[in-house]
N, C-alpha and C positions, 0 to 999 in steps of 0.2 A: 502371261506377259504379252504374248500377243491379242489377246483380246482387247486390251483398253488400249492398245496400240491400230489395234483396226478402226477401234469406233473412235479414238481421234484423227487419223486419219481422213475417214468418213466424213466426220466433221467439217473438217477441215476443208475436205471438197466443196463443201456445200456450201460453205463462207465466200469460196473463192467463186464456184460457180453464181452465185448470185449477183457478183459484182461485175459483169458481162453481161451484155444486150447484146439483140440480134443487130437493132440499127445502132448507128450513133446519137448522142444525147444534142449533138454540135449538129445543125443539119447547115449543110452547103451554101445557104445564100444566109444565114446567120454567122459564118465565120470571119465578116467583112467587120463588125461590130465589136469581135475582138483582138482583129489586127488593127484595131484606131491606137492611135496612141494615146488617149486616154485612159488606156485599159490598161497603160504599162505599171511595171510595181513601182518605177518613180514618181517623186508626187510631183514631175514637172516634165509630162509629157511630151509636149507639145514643144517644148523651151528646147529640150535634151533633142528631141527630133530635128530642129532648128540648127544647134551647136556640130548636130554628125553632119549635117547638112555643110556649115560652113568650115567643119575638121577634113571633109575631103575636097572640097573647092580649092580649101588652101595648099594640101599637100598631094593636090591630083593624087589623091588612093579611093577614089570611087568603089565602094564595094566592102573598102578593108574594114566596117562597121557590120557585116553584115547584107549589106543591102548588093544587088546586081547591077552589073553594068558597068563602064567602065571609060577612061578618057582625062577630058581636060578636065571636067564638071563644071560643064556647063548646059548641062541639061534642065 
């Protein structure tokens, strides 16, 4: 019983080891392309970016979407 318990085991490491890199796949000056908001899984980016835009302007909650900062919003 333990043997096919080892060599699943075994297995198992090796699936999981394999799905780990040394580097990252995302390198640093590439992470700017997927904080666009085009990239979001809504199909209206830019629209929805606009909307939180004008949801915190109107109830001075800058930030309460997410985003940093804070005030009148009028930044």
């Amino acid at each position: 019983m333990t043997k096919p318990l080892t060599i699943a085991s075994l297995l198992a490491l090796l699936v999981v080891s394999g799905c780990s890199a040394i580097e990252p796949w995302v390198k640093p000056y590439e992470r700017a392309n997927l904080a666009d908001p085009i990239m979001s899984p809504s199909r209206h980016g830019y629209a929805d970016a606009y909307m939180h835009h004008v949801y915190q302007a109107r109830e001075s909650a800058r930030g309460a979407e997410g985003g940093s900062g804070g005030g009148c919003g009028c930044n």
